[in-house]
C-alpha positions as CSV (number, residue, x, y, z in Angstrom):
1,X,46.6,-120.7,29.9
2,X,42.9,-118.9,30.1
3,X,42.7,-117.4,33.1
4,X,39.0,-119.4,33.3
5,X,40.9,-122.1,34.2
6,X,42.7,-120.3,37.2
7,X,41.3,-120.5,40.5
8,X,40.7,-118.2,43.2
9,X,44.0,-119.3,44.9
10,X,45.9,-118.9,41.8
11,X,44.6,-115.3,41.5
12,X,45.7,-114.8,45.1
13,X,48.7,-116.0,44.6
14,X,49.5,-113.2,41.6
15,X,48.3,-110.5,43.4
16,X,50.3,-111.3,46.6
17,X,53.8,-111.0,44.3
18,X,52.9,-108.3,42.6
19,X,51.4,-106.4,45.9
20,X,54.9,-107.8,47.6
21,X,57.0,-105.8,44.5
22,X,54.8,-102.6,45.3
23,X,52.7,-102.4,41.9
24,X,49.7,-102.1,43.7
25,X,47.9,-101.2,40.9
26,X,48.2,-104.3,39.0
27,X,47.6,-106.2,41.8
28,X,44.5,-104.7,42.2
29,X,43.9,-104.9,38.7
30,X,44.6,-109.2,39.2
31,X,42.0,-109.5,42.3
32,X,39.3,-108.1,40.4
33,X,39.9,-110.2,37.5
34,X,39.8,-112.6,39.9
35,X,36.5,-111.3,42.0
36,X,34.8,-111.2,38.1
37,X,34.9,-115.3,38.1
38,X,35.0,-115.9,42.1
39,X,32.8,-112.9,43.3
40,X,32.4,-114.6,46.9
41,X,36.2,-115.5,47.1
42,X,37.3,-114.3,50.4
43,X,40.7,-114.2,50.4
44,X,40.7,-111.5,47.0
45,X,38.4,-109.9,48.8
46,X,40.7,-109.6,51.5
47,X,43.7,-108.6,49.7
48,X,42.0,-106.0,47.7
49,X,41.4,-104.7,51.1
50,X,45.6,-104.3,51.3
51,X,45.8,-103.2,48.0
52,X,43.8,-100.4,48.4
53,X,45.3,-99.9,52.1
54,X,48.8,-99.9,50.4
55,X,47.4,-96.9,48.5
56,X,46.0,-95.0,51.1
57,X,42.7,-95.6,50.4
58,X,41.2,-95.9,53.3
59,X,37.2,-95.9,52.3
60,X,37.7,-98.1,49.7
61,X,40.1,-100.5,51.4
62,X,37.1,-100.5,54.3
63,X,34.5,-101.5,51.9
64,X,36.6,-104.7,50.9
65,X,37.0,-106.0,54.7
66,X,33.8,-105.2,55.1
67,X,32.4,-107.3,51.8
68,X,34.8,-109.8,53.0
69,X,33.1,-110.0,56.6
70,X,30.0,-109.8,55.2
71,X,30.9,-113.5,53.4
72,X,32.4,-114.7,56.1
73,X,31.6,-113.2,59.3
74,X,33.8,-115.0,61.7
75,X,37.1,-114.0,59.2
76,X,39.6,-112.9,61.3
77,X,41.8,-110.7,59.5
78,X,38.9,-109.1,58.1
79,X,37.4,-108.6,61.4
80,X,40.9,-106.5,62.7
81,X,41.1,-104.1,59.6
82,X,37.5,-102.4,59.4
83,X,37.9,-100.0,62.5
């Protein structure tokens, strides 16, 4: 299947197994696959935020929450991970 016909969800749902085994990289590498289609998805925003936490990259991890909060401003677990 082309991943044009996966949705945001489906994206999210990769990353979040791969991110659970620890290969961080290719889950980062699946969210912004999937941020290249949905750019205002939320939830890969969010767990590119993890993704890059996971690595210990703290500015970059940040920026996601904060382009996450910046679609949705009332996002919760966006809201708790940008201090």
């Amino acid at each position: 299947m082309s991943e044009a016909f996966l949705s945001s969800d489906d994206f999210d749902e990769q990353a979040h197994q791969l991110y659970n085994q620890g290969r961080y990289d290719e889950a980062l590498e699946t969210l912004r696959e999937g941020l290249a289609i949905y750019p205002n998805a939320v939830e890969l925003r969010i767990g590119l935020g993890y993704a890059h936490l996971a690595r210990e990259e703290f500015g970059w991890s940040r920026r996601a929450f904060e382009q996450a909060l910046a679609l949705k401003p009332d996002f919760l677990p966006a809201r708790g991970r940008r201090r």
